[in-house]
ROGUKE-504252 format. One record per residue (C-alpha): x, y, z; chain. Coordinates in steps of 0.05 Angstrom, whole numbers. Layout:
REC       px       py       pz   mol
REC        X        Y        Z     A
...
END
This chain:
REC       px       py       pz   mol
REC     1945     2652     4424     A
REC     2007     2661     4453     A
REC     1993     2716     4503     A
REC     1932     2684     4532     A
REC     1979     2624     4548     A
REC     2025     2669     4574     A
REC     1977     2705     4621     A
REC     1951     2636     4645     A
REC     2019     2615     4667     A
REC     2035     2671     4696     A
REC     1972     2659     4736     A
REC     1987     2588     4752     A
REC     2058     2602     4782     A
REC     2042     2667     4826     A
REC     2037     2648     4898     A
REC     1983     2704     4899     A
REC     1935     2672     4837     A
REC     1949     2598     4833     A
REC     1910     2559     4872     A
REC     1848     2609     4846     A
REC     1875     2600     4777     A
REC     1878     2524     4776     A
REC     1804     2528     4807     A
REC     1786     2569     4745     A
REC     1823     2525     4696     A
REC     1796     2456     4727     A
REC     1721     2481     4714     A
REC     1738     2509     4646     A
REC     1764     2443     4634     A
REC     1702     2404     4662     A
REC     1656     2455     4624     A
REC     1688     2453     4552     A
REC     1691     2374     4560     A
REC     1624     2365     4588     A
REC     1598     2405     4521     A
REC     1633     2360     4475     A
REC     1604     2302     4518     A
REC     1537     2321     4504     A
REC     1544     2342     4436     A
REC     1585     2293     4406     A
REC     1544     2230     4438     A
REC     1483     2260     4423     A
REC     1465     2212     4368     A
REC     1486     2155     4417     A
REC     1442     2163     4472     A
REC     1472     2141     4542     A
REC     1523     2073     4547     A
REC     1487     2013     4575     A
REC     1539     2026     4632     A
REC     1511     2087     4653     A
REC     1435     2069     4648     A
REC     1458     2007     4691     A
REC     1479     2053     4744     A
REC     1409     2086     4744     A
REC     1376     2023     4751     A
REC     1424     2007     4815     A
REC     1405     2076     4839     A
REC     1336     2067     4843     A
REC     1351     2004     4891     A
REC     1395     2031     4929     A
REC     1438     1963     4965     A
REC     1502     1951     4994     A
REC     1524     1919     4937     A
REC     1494     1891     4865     A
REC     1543     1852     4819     A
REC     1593     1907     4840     A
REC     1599     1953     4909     A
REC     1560     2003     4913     A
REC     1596     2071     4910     A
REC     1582     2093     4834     A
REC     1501     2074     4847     A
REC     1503     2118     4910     A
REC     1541     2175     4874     A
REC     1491     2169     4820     A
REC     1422     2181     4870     A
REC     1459     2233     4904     A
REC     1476     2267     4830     A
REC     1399     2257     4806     A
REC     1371     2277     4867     A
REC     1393     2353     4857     A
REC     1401     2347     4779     A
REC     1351     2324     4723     A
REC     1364     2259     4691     A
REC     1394     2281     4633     A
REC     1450     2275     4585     A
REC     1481     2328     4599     A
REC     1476     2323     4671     A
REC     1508     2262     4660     A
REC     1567     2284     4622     A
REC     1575     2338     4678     A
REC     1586     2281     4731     A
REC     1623     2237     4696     A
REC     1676     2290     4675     A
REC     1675     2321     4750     A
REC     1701     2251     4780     A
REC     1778     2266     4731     A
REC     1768     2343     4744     A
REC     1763     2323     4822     A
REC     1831     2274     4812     A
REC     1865     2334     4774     A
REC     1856     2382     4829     A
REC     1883     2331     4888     A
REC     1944     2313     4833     A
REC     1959     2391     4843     A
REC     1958     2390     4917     A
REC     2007     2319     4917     A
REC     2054     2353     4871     A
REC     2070     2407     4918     A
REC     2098     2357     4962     A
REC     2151     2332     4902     A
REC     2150     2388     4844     A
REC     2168     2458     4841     A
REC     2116     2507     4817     A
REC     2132     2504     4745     A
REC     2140     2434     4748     A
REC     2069     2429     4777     A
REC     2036     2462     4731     A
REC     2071     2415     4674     A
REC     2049     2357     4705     A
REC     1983     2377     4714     A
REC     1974     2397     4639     A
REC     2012     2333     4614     A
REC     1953     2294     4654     A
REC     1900     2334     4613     A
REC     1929     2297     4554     A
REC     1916     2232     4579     A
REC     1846     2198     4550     A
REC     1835     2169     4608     A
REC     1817     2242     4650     A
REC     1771     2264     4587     A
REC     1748     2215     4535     A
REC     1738     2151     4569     A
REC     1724     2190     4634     A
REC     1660     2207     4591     A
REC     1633     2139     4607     A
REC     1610     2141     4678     A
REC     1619     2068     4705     A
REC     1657     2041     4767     A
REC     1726     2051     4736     A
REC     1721     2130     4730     A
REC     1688     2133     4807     A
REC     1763     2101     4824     A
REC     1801     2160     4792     A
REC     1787     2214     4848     A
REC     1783     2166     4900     A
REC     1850     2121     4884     A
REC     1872     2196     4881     A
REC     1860     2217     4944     A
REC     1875     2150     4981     A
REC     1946     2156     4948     A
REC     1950     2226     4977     A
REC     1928     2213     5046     A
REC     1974     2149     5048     A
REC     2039     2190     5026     A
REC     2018     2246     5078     A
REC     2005     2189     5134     A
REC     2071     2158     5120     A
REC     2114     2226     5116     A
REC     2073     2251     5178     A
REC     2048     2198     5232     A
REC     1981     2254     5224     A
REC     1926     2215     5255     A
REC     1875     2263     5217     A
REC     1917     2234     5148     A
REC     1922     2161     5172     A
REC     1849     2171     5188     A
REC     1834     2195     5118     A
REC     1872     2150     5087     A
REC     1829     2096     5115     A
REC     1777     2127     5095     A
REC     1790     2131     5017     A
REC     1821     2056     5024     A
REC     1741     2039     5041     A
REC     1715     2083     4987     A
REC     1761     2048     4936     A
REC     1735     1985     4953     A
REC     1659     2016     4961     A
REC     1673     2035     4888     A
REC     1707     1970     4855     A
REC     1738     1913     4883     A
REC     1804     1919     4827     A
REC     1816     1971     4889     A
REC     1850     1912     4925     A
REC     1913     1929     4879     A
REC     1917     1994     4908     A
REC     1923     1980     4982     A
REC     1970     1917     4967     A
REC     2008     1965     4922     A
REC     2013     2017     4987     A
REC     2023     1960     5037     A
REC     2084     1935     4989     A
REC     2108     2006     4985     A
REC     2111     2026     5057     A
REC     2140     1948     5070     A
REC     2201     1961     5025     A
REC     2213     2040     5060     A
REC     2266     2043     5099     A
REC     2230     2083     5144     A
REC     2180     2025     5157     A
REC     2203     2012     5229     A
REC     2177     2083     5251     A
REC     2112     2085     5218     A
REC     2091     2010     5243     A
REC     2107     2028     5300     A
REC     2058     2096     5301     A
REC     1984     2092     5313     A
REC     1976     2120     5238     A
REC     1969     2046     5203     A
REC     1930     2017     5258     A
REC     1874     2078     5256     A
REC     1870     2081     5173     A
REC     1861     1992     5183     A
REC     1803     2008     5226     A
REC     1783     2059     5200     A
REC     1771     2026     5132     A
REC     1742     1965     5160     A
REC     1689     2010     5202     A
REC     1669     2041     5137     A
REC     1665     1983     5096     A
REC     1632     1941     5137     A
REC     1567     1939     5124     A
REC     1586     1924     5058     A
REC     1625     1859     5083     A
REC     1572     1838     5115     A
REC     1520     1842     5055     A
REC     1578     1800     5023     A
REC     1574     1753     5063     A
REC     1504     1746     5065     A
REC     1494     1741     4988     A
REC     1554     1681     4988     A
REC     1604     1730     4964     A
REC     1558     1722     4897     A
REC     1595     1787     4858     A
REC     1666     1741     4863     A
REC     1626     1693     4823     A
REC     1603     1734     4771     A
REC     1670     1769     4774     A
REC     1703     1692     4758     A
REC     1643     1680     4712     A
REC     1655     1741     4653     A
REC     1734     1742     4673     A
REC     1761     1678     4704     A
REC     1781     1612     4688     A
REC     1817     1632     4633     A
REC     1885     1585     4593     A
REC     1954     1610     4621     A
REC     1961     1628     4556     A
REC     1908     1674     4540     A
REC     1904     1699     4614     A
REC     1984     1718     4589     A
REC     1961     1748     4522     A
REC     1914     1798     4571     A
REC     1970     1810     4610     A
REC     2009     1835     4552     A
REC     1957     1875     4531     A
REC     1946     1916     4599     A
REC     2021     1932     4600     A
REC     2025     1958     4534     A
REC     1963     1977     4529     A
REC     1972     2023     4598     A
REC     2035     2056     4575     A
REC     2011     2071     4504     A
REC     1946     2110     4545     A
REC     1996     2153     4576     A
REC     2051     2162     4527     A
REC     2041     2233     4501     A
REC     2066     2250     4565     A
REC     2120     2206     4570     A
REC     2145     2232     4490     A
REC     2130     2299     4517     A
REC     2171     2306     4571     A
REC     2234     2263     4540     A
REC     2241     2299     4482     A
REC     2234     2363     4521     A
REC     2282     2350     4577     A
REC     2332     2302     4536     A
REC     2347     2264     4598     A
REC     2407     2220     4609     A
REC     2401     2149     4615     A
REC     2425     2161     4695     A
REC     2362     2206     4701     A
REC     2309     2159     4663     A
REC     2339     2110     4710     A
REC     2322     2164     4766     A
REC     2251     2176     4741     A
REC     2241     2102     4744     A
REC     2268     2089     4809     A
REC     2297     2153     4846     A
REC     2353     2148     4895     A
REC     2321     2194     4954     A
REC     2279     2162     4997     A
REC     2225     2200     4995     A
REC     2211     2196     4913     A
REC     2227     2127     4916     A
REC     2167     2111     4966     A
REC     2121     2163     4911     A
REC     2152     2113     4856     A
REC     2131     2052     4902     A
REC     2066     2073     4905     A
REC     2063     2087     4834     A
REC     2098     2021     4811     A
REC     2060     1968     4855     A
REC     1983     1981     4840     A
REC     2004     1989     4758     A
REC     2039     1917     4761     A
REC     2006     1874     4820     A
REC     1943     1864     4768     A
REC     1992     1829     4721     A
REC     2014     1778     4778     A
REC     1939     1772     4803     A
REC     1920     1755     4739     A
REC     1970     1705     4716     A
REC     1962     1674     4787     A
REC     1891     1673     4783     A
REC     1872     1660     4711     A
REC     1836     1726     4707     A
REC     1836     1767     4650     A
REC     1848     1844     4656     A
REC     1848     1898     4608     A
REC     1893     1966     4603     A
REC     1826     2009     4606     A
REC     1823     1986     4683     A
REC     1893     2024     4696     A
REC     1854     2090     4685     A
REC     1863     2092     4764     A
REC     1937     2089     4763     A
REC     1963     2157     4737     A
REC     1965     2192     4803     A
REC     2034     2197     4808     A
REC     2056     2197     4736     A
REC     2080     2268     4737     A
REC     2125     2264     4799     A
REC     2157     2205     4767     A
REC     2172     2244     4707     A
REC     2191     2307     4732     A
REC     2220     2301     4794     A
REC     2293     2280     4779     A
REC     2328     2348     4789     A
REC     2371     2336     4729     A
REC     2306     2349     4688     A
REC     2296     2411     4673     A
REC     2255     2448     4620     A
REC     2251     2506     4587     A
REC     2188     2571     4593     A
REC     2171     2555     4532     A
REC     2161     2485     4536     A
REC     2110     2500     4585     A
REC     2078     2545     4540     A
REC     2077     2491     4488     A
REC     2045     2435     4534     A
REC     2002     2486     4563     A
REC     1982     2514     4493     A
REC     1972     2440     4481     A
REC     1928     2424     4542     A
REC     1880     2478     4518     A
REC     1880     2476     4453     A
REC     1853     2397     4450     A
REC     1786     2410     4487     A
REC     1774     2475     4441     A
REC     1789     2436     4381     A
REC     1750     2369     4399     A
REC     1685     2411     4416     A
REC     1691     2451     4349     A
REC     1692     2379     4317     A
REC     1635     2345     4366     A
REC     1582     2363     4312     A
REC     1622     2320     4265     A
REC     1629     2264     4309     A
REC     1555     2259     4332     A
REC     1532     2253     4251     A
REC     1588     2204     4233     A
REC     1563     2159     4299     A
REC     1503     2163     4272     A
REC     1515     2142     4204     A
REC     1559     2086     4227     A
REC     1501     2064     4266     A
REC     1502     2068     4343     A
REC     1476     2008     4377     A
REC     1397     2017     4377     A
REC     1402     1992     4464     A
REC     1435     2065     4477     A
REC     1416     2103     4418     A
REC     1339     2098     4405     A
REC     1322     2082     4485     A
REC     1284     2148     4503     A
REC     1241     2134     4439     A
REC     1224     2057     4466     A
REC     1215     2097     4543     A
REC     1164     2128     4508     A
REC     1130     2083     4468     A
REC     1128     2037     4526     A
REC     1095     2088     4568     A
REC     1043     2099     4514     A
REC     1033     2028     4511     A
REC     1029     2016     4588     A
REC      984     2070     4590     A
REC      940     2046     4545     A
REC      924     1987     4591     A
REC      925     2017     4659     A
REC      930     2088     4690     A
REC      969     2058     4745     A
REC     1043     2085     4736     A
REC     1099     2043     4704     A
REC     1135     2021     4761     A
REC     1185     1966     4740     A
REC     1218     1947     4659     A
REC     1255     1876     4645     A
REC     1273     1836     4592     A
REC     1335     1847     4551     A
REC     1379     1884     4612     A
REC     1413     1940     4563     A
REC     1337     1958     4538     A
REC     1306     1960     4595     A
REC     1363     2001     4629     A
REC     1359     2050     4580     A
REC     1279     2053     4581     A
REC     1288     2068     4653     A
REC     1332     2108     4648     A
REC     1294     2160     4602     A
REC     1218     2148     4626     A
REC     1185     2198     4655     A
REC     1153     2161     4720     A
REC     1225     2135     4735     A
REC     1212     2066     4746     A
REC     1255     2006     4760     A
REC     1298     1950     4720     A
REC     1279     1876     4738     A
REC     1355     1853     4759     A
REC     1395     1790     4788     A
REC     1420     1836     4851     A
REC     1367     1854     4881     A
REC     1314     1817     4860     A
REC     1238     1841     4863     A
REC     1194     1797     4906     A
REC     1142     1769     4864     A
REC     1085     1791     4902     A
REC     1100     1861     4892     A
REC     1122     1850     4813     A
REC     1048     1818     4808     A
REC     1018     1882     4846     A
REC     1046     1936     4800     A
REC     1057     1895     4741     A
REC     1116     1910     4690     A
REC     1136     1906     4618     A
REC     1187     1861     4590     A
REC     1223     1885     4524     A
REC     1268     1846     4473     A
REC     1299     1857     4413     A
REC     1260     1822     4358     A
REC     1309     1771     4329     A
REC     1333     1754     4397     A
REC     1290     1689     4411     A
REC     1320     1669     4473     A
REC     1296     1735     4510     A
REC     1229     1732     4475     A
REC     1218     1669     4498     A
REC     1240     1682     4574     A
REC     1204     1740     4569     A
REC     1133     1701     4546     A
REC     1145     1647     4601     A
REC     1145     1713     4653     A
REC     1091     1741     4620     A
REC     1046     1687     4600     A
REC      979     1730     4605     A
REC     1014     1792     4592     A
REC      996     1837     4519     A
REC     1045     1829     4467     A
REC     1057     1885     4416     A
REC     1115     1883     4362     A
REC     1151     1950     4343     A
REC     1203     1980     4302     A
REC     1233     2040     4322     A
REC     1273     2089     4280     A
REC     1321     2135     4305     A
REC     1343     2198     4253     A
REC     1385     2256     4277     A
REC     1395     2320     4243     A
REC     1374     2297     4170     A
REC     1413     2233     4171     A
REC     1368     2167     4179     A
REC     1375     2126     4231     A
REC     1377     2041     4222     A
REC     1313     2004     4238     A
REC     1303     1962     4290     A
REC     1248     1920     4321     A
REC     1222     1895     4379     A
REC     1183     1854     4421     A
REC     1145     1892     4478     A
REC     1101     1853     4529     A
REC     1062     1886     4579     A
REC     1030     1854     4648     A
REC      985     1898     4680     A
REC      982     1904     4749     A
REC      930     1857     4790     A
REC      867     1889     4818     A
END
């Protein structure tokens, strides 16, 4: 294996091959990962989290109970692809391909060639740019675009470039289109080009004022739907994760700290036992002496740490799988210090390792999809396009009319839409369906069984509606699948 790594980083350091070469590598990467997506979760069916995002989709607003960026990425994606697992897996592991490739164009403004390349394997080590990236949601649509703002930012500080300061503002909006954690980021960039000591110059340049209006241009139609709905996302926000003890809001904290650097700390190990670094140049990586690092290391530090004071101010809990965003500048903190230095063949080992992981993990993806299966995946992901199609038979068996719109238990009936064939819509809080047009096309409410609550809610919507009970089994490969049953009640459309 050894001359196959050689000849790739040969390729990645030859002014000639390397941006070509990276190109090459990033879409191996997205290919070999995107496999193992769809094979390994193919006994799990798509996460409720995904299907969700479907459902927005097919409402298109300019905001539900988050903004709207993932839901418009989504009917963009499934407007040129089919909806399918695979397809997917293919956009979810483009958005940490995407954040890989502008990683490799910041480095070159802090890192030397070999040093680039380093960094950019050491990031393809993290889970959060391949295994959780896996899960498409409104984290993962932050790690290109907190990516790119952080890019555009350092490049509009550095520079004064309107077209930068322009972009910037631009990816500032898009953070926020995508989730609203996205406010750490631009406080974290506002705190870092406060404390600069070259503050006085770029204040005083157009480039802040054009990426604040810039960002408030594009995001406002967005504010304004806020405002209209009473800012009702903030209360759901403070609903699942406010109003929590000082105490456990502290615990969370904890959590997100360590939890954050354990994500990331292959690459951390990596690199110190590699480059043995003094405690002088640890001290550097964490807080370098030039001024230009040491505004890279602002913007790194102040978006990782302002969610631990927001949330111990606020009483909000937070979690270390929301710092997947953060990671940006990771490898200019580590390798930057000049003092650290490492050898040829330590990139050949990380590079080795880099490619080596997504080999091995599809070779094992068969493995993983039967022991998911046999520890029993929950039935809302894993048996949904066998209830999309047993709900269409049903429908169908009432009325030719097509299935236009699917409530009940939300996970269900984001799945069912999800997989059934005449695409039709979830019943949700934001936006709600008018009744006059729910009693025109009808719909079909689904629980699971044992869960009384939604059956009744469900009989009160659908008190002349047909009500069939069904168990569904879902097997895969030879291995049997867990039962599970359900309460299905159709209302036909009105003549």
């Amino acid at each position: 294996m050894l001359a196959p790594i050689n000849a790739l980083r040969d390729a990645l350091i030859d002014p000639a091959r390397r941006e070509r070469s990276v190109l090459v590598s990033l879409a191996a990467y997205l290919v070999l990962w995107t496999i193992y997506g769809t094979i390994a979760k193919s006994s799990q069916g798509l996460h409720p989290d995904m299907t969700e995002l479907i459902a927005w989709s097919r409402d298109l607003a300019w905001g539900y109970k988050h903004p709207p960026l993932a839901a418009l990425i989504v009917r963009l994606w499934f407007s040129v692809f089919p909806v399918a697992e695979w397809s997917y897996y293919l956009l979810a592991m483009l958005m940490p391909t995407i954040a890989l490739w502008i990683v490799w164009r910041l480095s070159a403004d802090y890192l030397d060639i070999e040093k680039r390349v380093i960094g950019l394997a050491l990031l393809m080590l993290v889970p959060f740019f391949n295994f959780h990236a896996l899960k498409f949601n409104v984290n993962t649509v932050l790690i290109p675009a907190w990516a790119a703002t952080t890019l555009w930012f350092l490049r509009s500080y550095k520079t004064h470039s309107p077209v930068y300061a322009a972009l910037a503002g631009v990816g500032a909006a898009a953070c926020m289109l995508g989730k609203y954690w996205s406010v750490f980021l631009l406080a974290g960039l506002a705190v870092a080009a406060l404390i600069d000591k070259r503050r006085a110059g770029y204040f005083r340049s157009a480039a802040p004022w054009i990426t604040i209006c810039v960002g408030l241009i594009v995001i406002a139609p967005h504010l304004l739907w806020l405002y209209r709905s009473d800012f009702e996302p903030f209360g759901y926000a403070m609903i699942v994760h406010g109003g929590k003890p000082f105490v456990d809001t502290a615990y969370t904290v904890l959590g997100y700290l360590a939890g954050s650097l354990g994500y990331v700390a292959i690459p951390v190990i990596v690199v110190l036992a590699a480059a043995r670094p003094s405690r002088a140049t640890i001290a550097e990586m964490v807080w370098p002496g030039d001024t230009e690092r040491r505004l890279a290391a602002a913007a790194f530090w102040a978006p990782l740490l302002l969610p631990a004071v927001g949330a111990l101010a606020s009483g909000i809990e937070i979690t270390s799988l929301w710092s997947m965003t953060a990671w940006t500048l990771l490898p200019t903190l580590l390798l930057s210090p000049p003092a650290v230095t490492l050898r040829d063949i330590d990139t050949r080992r990380i590079l080795a390792a880099a490619v080596a992981i997504p080999l091995l993990m599809l070779i094992a993806s068969p493995v993983i999809a039967v022991v998911a299966q046999r520890n029993g995946p929950h039935p809302a992901s894993a048996q949904s396009d066998l209830l999309a199609a047993q709900v269409e038979r049903a429908w169908h068996e009432i009325t030719p009319q097509p299935l236009r719109y699917v409530g009940g238990e939300a996970d269900l009936a984001f799945g069912i839409i999800a997989y059934a064939s005449e695409r039709p819509r979830a019943l949700t809080d934001m936006p709600q369906q008018v009744a006059a047009e729910l009693a025109r096309s009808g719909m079909v409410l689904v629980c699971f069984a044992e869960d009384a609550g939604c059956s009744s809610k469900a009989s009160a919507q659908a008190a002349t509606g047909r009500r069939i009970e069904s168990e569904i089994v879902r097997n895969y490969l030879s291995f049997a699948g867990k039962p599970q049953r359900y309460t299905i009640l159709i209302v036909p459309p009105r003549p």
